[in-house]
N, C-alpha and C positions, 0 to 999 in steps of 0.2 A: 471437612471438605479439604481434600487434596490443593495443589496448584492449578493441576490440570481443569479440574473441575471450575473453580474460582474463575478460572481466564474466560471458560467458555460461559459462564455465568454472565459475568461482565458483555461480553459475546454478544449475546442474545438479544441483553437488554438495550443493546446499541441499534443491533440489528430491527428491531422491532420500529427502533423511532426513524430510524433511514427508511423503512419499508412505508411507516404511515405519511412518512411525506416526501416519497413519488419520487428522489431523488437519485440522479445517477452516483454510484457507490466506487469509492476509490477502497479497497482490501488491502493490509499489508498481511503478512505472515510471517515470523521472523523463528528460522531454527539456531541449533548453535551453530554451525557451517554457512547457510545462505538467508537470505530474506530476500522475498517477493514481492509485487506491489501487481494487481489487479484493477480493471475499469469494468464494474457490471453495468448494464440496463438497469434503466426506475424499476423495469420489472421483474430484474436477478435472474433474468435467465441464460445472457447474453453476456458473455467477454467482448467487451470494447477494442481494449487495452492492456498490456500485459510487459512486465520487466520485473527481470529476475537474473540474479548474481550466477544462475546454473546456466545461461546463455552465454554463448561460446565468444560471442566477442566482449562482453563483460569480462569473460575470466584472463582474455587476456592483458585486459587492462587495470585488474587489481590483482594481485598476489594470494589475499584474505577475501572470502565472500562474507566473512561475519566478523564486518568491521564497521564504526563508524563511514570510513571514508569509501566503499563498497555502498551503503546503505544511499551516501549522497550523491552517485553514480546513478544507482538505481529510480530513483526520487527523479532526476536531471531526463535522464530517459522515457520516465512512464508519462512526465510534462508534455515533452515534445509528442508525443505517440497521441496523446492525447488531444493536445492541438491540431496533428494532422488526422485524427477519426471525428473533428469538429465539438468538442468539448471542452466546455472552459470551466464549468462548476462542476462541483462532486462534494459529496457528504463522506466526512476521514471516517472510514472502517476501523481499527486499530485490531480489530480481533481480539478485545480483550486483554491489549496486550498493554503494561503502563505505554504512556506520553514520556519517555524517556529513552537515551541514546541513541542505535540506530533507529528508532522507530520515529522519533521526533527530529533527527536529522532527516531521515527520508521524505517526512512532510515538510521540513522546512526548505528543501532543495527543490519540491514538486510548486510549491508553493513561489519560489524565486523563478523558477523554469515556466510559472503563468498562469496556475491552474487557481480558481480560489474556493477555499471551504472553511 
C-alpha cells in the first residue's frame, strides 16, 4: 500500500464513524502549497463553512500557504465562519491526514477561535 492509499484508508474509516453519529463535519485537506478546512451537513451534502489559504485575502496576509502559521490563519477563520452559519460542535475530519503540524495547529486555532470537537 502506497501513502496515498494509507491516508485515504485512514480516511474512510473516520468517515464512516462521523457519518454513524449524525454529526456536523469539520474536513481539513492539506497539499504541499495550501491547506483547506470545510463545514459539511450531518448529512455530507452540504458546505456550511469553508477557509482556504487559495482565498485572495488569506494570501495576502501570509507569504506561505503551506505553513504552520497559514494553517493557524485558516483554523482562526473557518471558527468565526462557523460561528456566524450557527455552529458550535463538529466532529475533526483530518482526512487521513496524521494529527500533526499544520493539521493540528489548524485544529488547535479552530478550536481557540470556539468551535468544539
Amino acid at each position: 500500500m502506497d501513502k496515498k492509499q494509507s491516508r485515504l484508508r485512514r480516511a474512510r474509516k473516520t468517515r464512516a464513524k462521523i457519518a454513524e453519529l449524525k454529526m456536523v463535519r469539520l474536513a481539513v485537506h492539506r497539499s504541499n502549497t495550501h491547506i483547506s478546512a470545510q463545514i459539511f451537513s450531518d448529512c455530507g451534502t452540504r458546505v456550511l463553512a469553508a477557509a482556504s489559504t487559495m482565498e485572495q485575502d488569506v494570501r495576502g496576509k501570509v507569504a506561505n500557504g503551506g505553513n504552520v502559521a497559514a494553517a493557524k490563519l485558516v483554523g482562526q477563520l473557518i471558527a468565526e465562519r462557523a460561528k456566524a452559519a450557527g455552529i458550535g460542535e463538529v466532529a475533526f475530519d483530518r482526512s487521513g491526514f496524521h494529527y500533526h503540524g499544520r493539521v493540528k495547529a489548524l485544529a488547535e486555532a479552530a478550536r481557540e477561535g470556539g468551535l468544539k470537537f
